[in-house]
C-alpha positions in Angstrom: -10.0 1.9 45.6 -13.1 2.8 47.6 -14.5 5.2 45.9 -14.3 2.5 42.2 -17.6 1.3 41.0 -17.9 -2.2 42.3 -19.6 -2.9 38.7 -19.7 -1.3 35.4 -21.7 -1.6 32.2 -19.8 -0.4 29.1 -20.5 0.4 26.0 -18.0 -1.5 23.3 -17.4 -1.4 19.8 -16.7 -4.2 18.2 -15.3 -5.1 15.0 -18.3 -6.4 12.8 -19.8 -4.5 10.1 -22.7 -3.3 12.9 -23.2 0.4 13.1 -24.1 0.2 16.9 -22.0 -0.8 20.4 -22.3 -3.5 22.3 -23.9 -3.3 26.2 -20.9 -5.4 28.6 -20.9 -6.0 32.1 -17.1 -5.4 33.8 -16.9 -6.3 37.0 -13.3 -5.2 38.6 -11.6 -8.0 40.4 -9.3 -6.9 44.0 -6.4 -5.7 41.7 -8.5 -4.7 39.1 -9.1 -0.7 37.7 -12.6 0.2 36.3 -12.9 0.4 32.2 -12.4 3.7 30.8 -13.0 5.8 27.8 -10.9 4.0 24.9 -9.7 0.9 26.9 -9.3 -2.0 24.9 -11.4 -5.0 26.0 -11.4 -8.3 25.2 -15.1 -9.4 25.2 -17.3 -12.8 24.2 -19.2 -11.9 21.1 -21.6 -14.9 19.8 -18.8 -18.1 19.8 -15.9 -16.0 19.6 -14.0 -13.6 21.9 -12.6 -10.0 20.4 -11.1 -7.3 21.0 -13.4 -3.9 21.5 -13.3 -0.5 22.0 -15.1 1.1 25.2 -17.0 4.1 24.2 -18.9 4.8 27.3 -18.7 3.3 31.1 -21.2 3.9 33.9 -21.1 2.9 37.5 -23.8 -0.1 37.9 -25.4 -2.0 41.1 -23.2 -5.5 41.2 -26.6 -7.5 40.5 -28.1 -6.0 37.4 -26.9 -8.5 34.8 -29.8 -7.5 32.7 -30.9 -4.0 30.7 -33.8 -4.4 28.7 -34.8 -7.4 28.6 -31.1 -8.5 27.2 -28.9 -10.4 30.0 -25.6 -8.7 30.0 -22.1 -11.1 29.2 -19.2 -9.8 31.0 -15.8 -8.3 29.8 -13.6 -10.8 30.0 -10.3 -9.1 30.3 -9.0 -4.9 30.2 -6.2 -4.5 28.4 -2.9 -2.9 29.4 -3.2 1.1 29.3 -0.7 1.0 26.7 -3.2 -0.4 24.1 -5.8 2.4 25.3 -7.1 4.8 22.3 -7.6 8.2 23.1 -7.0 11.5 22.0 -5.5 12.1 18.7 -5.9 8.6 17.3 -9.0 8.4 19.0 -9.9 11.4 16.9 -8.2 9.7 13.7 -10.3 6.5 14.5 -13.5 8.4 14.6 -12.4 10.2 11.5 -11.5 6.6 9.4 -15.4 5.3 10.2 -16.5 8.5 9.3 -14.8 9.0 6.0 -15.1 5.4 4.9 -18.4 4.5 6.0 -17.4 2.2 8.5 -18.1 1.4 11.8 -15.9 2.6 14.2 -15.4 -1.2 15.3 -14.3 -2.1 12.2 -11.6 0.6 12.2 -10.2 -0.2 15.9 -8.3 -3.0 14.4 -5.5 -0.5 12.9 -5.1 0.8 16.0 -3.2 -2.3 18.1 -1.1 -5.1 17.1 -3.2 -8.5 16.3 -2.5 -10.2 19.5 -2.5 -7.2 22.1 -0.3 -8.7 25.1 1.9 -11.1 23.4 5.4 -11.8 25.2 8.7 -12.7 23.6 10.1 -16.3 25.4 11.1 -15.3 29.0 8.3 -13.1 29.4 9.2 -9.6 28.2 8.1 -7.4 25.6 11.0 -8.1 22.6 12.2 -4.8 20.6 13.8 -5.9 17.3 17.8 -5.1 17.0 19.0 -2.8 14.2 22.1 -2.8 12.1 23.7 0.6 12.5 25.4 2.3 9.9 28.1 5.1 9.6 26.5 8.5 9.5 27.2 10.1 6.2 28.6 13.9 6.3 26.1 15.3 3.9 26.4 19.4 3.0 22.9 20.6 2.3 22.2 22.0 -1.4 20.2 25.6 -1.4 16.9 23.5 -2.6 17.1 21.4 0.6 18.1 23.8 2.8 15.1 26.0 1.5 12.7 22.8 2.1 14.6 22.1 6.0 14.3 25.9 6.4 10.1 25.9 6.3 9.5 22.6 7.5 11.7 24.4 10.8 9.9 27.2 10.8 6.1 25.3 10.9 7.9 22.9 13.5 8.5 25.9 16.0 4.8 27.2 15.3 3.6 23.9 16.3 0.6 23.9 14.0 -0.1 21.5 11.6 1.3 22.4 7.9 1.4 19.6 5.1 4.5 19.6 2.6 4.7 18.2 -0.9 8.5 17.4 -1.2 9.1 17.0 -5.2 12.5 15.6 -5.9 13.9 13.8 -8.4 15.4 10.2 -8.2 18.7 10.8 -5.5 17.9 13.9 -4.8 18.4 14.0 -1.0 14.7 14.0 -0.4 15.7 11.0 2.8 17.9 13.4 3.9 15.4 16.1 4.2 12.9 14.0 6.1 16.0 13.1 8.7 16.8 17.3 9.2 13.1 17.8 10.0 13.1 14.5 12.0 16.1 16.1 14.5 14.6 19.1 14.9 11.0 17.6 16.1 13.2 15.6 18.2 15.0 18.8 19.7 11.6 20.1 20.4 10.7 17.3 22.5 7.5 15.4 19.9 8.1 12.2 18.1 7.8 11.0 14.6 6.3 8.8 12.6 8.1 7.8 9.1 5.4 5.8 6.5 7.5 3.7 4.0 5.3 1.5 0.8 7.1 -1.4 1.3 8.1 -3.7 4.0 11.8 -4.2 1.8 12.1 -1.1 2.7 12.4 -0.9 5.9 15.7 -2.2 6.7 18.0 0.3 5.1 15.5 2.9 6.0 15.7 1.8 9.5 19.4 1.0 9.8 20.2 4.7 8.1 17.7 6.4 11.0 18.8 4.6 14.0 22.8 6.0 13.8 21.2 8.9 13.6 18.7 9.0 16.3 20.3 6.2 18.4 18.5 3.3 20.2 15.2 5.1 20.3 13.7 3.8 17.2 11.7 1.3 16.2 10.2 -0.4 13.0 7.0 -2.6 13.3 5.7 -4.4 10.5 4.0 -7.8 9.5 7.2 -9.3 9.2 7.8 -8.8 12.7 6.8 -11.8 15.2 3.6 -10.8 17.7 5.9 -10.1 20.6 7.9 -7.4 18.8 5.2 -5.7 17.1 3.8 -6.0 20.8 6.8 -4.8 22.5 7.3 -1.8 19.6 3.8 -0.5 20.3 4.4 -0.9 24.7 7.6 1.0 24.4 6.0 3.7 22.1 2.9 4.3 24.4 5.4 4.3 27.3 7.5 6.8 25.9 10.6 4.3 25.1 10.7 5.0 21.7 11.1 8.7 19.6 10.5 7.4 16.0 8.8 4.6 14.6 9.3 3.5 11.1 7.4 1.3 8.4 4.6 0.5 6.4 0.8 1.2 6.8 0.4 0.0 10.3 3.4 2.3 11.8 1.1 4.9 11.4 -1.4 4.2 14.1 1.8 3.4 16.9 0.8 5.7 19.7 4.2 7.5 19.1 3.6 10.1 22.6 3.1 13.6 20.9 4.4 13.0 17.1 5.3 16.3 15.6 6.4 14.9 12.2 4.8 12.4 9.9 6.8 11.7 6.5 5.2 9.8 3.8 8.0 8.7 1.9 6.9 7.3 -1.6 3.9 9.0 -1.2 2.6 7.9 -4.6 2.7 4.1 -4.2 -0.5 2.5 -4.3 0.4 0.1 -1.2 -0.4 2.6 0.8 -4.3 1.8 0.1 -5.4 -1.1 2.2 -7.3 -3.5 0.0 -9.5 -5.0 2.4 -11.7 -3.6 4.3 -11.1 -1.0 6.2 -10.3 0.3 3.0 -8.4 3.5 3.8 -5.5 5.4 2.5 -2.9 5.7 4.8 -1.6 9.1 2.8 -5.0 10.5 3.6 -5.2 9.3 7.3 -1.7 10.4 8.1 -2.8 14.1 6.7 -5.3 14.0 9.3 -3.5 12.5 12.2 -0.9 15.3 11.6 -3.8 18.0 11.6 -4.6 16.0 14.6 -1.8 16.1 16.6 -0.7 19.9 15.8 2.1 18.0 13.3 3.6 19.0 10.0 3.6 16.3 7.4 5.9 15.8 4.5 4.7 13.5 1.9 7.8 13.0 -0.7 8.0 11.6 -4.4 10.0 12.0 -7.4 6.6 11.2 -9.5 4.1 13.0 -6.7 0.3 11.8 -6.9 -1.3 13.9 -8.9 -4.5 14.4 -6.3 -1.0 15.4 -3.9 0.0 17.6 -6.6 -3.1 19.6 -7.4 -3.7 20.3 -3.9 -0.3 22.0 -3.8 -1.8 23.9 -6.8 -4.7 24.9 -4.9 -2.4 26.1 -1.7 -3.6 22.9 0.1 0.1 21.8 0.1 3.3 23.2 0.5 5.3 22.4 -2.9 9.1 22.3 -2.8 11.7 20.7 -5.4 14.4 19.3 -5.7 15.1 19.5 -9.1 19.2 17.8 -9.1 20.6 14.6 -8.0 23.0 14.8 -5.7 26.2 13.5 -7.1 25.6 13.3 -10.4 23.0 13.5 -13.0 20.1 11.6 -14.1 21.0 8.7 -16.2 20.1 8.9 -20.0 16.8 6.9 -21.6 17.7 5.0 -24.6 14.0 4.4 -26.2 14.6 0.9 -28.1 11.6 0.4 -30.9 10.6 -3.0 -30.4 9.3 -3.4 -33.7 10.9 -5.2 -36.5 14.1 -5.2 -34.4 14.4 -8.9 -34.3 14.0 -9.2 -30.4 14.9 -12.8 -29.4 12.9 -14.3 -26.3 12.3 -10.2 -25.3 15.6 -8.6 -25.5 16.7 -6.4 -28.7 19.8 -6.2 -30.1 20.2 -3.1 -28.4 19.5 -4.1 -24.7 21.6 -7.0 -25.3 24.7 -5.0 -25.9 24.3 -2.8 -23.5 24.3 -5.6 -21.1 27.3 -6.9 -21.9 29.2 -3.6 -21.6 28.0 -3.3 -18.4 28.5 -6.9 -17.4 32.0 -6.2 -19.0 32.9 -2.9 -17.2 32.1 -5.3 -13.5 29.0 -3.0 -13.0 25.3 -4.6 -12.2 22.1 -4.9 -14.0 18.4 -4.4 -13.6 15.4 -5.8 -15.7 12.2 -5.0 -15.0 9.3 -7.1 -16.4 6.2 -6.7 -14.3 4.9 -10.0 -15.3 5.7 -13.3 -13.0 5.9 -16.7 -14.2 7.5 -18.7 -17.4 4.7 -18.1 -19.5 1.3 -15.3 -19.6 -1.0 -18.3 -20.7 -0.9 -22.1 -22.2 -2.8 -22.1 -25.7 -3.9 -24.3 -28.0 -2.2 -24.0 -31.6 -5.2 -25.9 -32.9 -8.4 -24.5 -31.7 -6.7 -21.4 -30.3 -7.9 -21.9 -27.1 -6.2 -21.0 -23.3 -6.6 -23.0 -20.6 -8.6 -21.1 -18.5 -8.6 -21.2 -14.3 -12.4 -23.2 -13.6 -12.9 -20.2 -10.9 -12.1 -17.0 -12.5 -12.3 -16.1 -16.0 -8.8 -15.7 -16.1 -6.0 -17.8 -18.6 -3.9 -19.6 -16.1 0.0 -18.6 -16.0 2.8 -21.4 -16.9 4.9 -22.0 -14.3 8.3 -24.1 -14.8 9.5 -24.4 -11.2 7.6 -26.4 -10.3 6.0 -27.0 -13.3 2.1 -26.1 -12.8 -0.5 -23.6 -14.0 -1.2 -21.4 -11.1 -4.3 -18.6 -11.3 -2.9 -15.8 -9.6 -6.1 -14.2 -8.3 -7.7 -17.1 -6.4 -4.5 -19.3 -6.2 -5.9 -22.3 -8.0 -3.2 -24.3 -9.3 -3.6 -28.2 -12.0 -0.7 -29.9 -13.5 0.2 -28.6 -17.5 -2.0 -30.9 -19.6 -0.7 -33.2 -22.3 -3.6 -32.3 -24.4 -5.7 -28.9 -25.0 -8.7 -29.4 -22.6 -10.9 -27.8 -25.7 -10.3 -29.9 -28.2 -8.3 -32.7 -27.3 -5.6 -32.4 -29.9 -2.1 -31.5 -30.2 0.2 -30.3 -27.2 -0.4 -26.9 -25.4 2.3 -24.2 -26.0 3.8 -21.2 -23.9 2.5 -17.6 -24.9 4.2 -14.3 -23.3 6.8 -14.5 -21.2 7.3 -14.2 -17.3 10.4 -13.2 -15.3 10.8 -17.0 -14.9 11.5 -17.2 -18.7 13.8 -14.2 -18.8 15.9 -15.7 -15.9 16.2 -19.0 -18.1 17.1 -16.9 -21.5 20.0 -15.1 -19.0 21.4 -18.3 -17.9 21.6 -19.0 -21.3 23.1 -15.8 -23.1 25.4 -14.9 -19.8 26.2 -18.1 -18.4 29.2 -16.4 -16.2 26.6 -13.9 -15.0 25.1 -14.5 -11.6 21.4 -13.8 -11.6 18.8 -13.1 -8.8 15.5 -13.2 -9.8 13.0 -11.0 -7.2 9.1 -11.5 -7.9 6.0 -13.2 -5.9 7.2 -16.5 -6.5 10.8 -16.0 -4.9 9.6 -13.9 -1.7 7.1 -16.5 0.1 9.6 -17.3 2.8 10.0 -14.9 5.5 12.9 -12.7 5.2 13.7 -13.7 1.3 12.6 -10.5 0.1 15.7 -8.9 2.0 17.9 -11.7 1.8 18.0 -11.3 -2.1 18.0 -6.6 -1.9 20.7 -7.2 0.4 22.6 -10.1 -1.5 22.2 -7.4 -4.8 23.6 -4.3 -2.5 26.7 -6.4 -1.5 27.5 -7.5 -5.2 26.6 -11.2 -4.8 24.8 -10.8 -8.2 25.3 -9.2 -11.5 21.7 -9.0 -13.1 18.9 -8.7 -10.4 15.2 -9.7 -12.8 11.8 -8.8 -11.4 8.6 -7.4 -11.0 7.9 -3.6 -9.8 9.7 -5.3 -7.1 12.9 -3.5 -8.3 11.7 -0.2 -8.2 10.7 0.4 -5.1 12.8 3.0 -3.8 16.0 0.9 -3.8 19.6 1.9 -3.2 22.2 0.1 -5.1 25.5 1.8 -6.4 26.8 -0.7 -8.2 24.0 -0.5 -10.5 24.9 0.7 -14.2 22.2 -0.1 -16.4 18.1 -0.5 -16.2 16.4 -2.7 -18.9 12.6 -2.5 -19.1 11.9 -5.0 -21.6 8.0 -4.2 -22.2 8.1 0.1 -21.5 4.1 0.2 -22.4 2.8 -2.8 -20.9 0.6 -1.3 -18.5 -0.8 1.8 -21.0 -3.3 0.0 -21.7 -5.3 -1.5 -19.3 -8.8 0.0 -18.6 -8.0 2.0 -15.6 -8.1 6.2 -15.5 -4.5 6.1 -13.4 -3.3 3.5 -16.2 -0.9 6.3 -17.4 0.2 7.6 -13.7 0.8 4.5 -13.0 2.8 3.9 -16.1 4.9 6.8 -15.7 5.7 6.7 -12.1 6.7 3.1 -12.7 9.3 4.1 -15.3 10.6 7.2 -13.9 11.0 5.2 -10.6 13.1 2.0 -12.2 15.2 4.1 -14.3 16.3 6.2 -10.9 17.6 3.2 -9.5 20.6 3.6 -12.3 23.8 5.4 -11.9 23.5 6.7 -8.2 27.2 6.2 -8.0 29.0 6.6 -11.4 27.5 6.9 -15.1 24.4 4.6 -15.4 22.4 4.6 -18.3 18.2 3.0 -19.1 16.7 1.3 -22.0 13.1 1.0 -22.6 11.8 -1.0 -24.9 8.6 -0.3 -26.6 6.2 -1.0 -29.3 4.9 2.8 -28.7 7.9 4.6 -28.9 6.1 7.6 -29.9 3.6 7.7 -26.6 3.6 10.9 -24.5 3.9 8.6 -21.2 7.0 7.3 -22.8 9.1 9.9 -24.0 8.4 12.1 -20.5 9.5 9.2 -18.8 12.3 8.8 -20.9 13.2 12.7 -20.1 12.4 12.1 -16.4 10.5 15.1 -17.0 7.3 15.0 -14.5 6.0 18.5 -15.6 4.9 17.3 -19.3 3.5 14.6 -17.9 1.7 17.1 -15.6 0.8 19.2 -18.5 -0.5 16.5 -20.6 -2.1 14.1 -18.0 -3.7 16.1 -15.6 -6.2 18.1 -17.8 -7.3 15.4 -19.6 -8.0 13.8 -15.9 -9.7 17.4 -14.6 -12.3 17.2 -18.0 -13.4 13.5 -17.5 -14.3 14.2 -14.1 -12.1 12.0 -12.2 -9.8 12.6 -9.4 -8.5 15.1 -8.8 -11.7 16.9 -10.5 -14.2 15.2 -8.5 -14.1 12.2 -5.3 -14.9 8.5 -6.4 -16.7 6.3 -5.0 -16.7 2.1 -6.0 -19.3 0.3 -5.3 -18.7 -4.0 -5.9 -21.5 -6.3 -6.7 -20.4 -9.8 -6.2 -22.1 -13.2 -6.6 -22.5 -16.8 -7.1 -24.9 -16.7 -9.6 -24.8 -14.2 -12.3 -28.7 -13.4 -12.9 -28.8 -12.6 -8.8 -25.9 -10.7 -9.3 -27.0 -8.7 -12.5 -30.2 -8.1 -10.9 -28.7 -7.1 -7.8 -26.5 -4.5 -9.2 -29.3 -3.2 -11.6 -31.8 -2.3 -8.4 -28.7 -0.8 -6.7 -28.2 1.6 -9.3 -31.9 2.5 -9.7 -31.9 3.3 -6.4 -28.3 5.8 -6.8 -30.2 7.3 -9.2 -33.6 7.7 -7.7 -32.0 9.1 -4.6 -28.6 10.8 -5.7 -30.6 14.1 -8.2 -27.8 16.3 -6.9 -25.6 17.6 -10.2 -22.6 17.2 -8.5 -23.2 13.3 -8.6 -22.9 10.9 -11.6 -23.9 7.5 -11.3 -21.9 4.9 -13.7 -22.7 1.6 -14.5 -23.8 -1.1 -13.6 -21.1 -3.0 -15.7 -19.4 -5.7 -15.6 -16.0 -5.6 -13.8 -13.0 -5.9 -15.9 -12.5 -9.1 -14.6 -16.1 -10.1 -14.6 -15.7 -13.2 -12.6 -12.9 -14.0 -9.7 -13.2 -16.5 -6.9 -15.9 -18.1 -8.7 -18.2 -15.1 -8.1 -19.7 -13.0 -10.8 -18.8 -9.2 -10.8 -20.3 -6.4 -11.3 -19.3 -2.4 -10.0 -20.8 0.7 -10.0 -18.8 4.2 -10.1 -20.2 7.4 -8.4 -18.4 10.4 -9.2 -18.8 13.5 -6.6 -18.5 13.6 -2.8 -21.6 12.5 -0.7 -23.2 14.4 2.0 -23.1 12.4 5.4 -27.0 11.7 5.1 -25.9 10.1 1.8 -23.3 8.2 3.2 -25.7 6.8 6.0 -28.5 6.3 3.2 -26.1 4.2 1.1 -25.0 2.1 3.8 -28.6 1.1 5.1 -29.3 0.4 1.1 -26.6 -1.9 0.7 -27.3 -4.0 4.1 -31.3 -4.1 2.7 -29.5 -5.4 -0.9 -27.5 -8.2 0.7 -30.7 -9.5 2.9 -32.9 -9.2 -0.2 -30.2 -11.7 -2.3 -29.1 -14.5 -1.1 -25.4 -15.1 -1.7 -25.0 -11.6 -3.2 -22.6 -9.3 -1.5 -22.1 -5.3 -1.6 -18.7 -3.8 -0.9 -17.7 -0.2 -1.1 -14.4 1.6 -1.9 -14.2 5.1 -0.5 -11.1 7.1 -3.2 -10.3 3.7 -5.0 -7.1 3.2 -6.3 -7.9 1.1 -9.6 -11.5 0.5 -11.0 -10.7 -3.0 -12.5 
């Protein structure tokens, strides 16, 4: 202890969107250890208290309290050395401000649970209990034994390799990751397994842990703050080998992780919308590279930025081209038109209900719409009754009966009379997955139905309580959202209704038809895993490419057809995007704002490998009561470009008042 500096002053960064560090004080009490390089500090910062990341620590005489002119505020607590950040997430954290344009405060966040510290009652860190699960004796096919055998071999070399594991619905990909999971373990690393969705995690978790015993863990939001505390302790401390879940299990400081699957790899969830807005594909990439660790990222409908880079040698590609047990179910594509649908379902999904319902097997609908109805409209005027905040048509709601916005949450009792003209009675347009579950109850009133969307997942736990309820045959139709096709295992399942095939082909987004086509292929998987199963789409485009290769669960003429036309537009793949949103109160401030921002892109950004769109409205030009407005730079900037940009948008902001700049590094959608 003698030879500790009796003071410190420390550099910190802290989370606010301030490209600088903070000057601290720390002054070690008797049992106290100096700061260090990538402690975590709790530290006053104007009214508030927060957590920061020290950067830099030098010894200091006790009674300087003052460097430039600026009196110093003391660190008020060091966090335990478990929470530290250092070395390859250190690296990963420097990497996500980079990258992003962030701060490297505003990227610590990912790094620790939200309350650092917190114990369960009784005062000890609390590690979640698993349900364990009989090990199934699986025999390897040739294509998985081909994928185990490489991701071995880079294993044993110890070097980072990344892996693009194509297989089709039940093909054994899980199975895969596991093999490669047991032989990092053999070798003494851990590993890191990224699901899309916190439903997931259960099955996911319960099928690892009788594998790997006790030593695994899953954190996740759904978790209280001492077990996402105590998950991220015993990880640092070397208590646990494998940590499983969404986004966030990612940054667990897993001691010397020498796997990282990406299971899903597709799913948009696993781009944070909020700031930081990062990819957790892309940052688990370069964690792996990192950390010396290979990385499999697995899909049946791959990403097809994942799947060019395997193209370009980037990637490892392997398939997996047969479902194990069986074969793909068949596609019935149902014409919607003139076909006398009643409330949404044909003739022809109708029966095939009923023989399913009739042959004790299950039933899933998919309908990515929530609600009883899309809008309320007038029959008179012709008018929708529109959310005050957002120019957005409210959605009916029948339990309990309300219009609700489902952007900013706004929510007024159903009218008597159209607020527009005052006459007549407002009437339901479009339907929800409330309205199908009331048409069900109807047409199979011996069916028991389970309904899975937004609406019935607000409490804690419900989202499993109703996947599990389905698993164990408590239910015969399961309705919902894109919910249902998230990766889900049910055997019992003998027939997949998507009751409106193209309803997202059309919405002003350049992944509108990757998204539509992963969607499909994914919901008709979850059919006939155990026994014949069989999908009907229904569509008013019967004749669309997206369709008929979904129907055909054939990925490669999707590949074929979507991909070029992608590569000539200059979008990704082709070229990196970058979104830039102008929001404000007031729509001339917010026009004007967006229209000096993009003089100044252009002005500035002469390189031909950058092309400035917009300004233009957003697709949704006004949410939250703020006017919208984006701009879309296609290319990769330079660094000296990144660091120009930010310093114009933080002049924008201070030059209009109530006008806000955000930026969206690789977005996802550009609606």
């Amino acid at each position: 202890m003698d030879n500790q500096p009796a003071c410190q002053h420390v550099e910190v960064a802290v989370p606010v969107p301030l490209d600088r560090t903070f000057t601290y004080r720390h002054v070690p009490d008797a049992n106290g250890m100096p700061a260090r390089v990538g402690d975590l500090v709790e530290v006053p910062f104007g009214r508030r208290r927060v957590l920061g990341l020290v950067v830099g620590a030098a010894a200091a005489a006790p009674g300087v309290r003052e460097v430039d002119g600026v009196r110093l505020k003391d660190v008020r607590r060091v966090l335990d050395a478990a929470y530290r950040i250092e070395g390859e997430r250190r690296r990963l954290a420097d990497w996500l401000a980079s990258y992003y344009m962030l701060p490297l405060g505003e990227v610590v966040p990912l790094f620790h649970p939200p309350q650092p510290g917190t114990r369960a009652r009784g005062g000890l860190a609390e590690l979640p209990a698993y349900p364990a699960v009989d090990r199934p004796d699986i025999t390897l096919s040739p294509h998985q034994e081909a994928a185990v055998a490489a991701g071995r071999a880079h294993l044993a070399a110890g070097r980072f390799a990344a892996m693009l594991l194509h297989g089709v619905t039940g093909s054994g990909k899980t199975e895969v990751y596991l093999t490669l999971i047991e032989a990092a373990l053999a070798a003494g690393r851990g590993a890191v397994f990224l699901l899309p969705e916190i439903a997931l995690t259960p099955q996911t978790l319960a099928r690892i842990a009788s594998r790997f015993g006790p030593r695994v863990a899953a954190i996740h939001s759904g978790l209280s703050a001492g077990q996402r505390c105590g998950v991220h302790e015993a990880a640092a401390r070397g208590g646990i080998d494998v940590v499983v879940g969404p986004r966030s299990a990612l940054f667990v400081p897993i001691r010397d992780p020498g796997i990282i699957v990406v299971d899903e790899e597709h799913e948009s969830s696993y781009k944070q919308d909020e700031k930081p807005r990062y990819h957790a594909r892309h940052a688990a990439l370069v964690r792996g590279r990192e950390a010396g660790a290979l990385v499999v990222l697995g899909s049946a409908t791959p990403d097809l930025e994942s799947m060019h880079n395997a193209r370009e040698g980037r990637f490892e590609l392997w398939e997996l081209p047969e479902r194990m047990g069986g074969e793909l179910p068949p596609v019935e594509i149902v014409d919607l038109r003139g076909t006398g649908a009643v409330e949404g379902f044909t003739p022809a999904l109708t029966e095939a209900m009923t023989a399913t319902l009739d042959a004790g097997r299950q039933v899933i609908l998919f309908y990515n719409r929530r609600g009883f109805a899309r809008v309320l409209q007038c029959p008179d005027c012709g008018e929708v009754v529109m959310c005050p905040n957002c120019d957005i048509g409210l959605t009916y709601h029948l339990r309990p009966r309300r219009l609700l916005c489902h952007y900013c949450a706004f929510t007024r009792p159903v009218p008597e009379a159209c607020p527009t003209c005052d006459a007549g009675e407002v009437r339901p347009s479009g339907g929800g997955t409330e309205k199908i579950e009331l048409h069900l109850q109807g047409h199979f009133p011996a069916a028991r139905i389970l309904r899975l969307d937004r609406d019935t997942t607000t409490r804690r736990g419900s989202h499993r309580e109703i996947l599990a309820a389905f698993a164990a045959g408590e239910a015969d139709i399961l309705v919902g959202t894109q919910m249902v096709a998230k990766g889900h295992h049910f055997p019992g399942v003998g027939l997949v209704g998507v009751l409106a095939a193209d309803d997202g082909l059309g919405l002003p987004d350049f992944r509108a038809a990757e998204r539509s086509f992963q969607l499909l292929t994914q919901v008709a998987g979850r059919a006939g895993r155990a026994g014949a199963g069989r999908v009907v789409f229904q569509t008013w485009q019967p004749e669309h490419p997206v369709i008929a290769a979904a129907a055909d669960h054939d990925y490669a003429r999707f590949l074929a057809d979507e991909l070029p036309a992608r590569m000539a537009l200059g979008y990704p793949p082709e070229r990196r995007l970058l979104r830039l949103g102008i929001t404000g109160r007031r729509l001339g401030d917010t026009e004007a704002a967006a229209g000096r921002l993009a003089a100044a892109l252009r002005g500035s950004f002469t390189r031909p490998a950058l092309t400035i769109l917009g300004p233009a409205p957003a697709v949704f030009p006004r949410l939250h009561d703020r006017y919208r407005f984006q701009i879309l730079i296609k290319g990769a900037l330079r660094s000296g470009e990144k660091a120009w940009l930010v310093g114009v948008m933080a002049d924008l902001k201070a030059g209009f008042r109530g006008v806000d700049v955000s930026h969206d590094v690789d977005p996802v959608t550009v609606y």
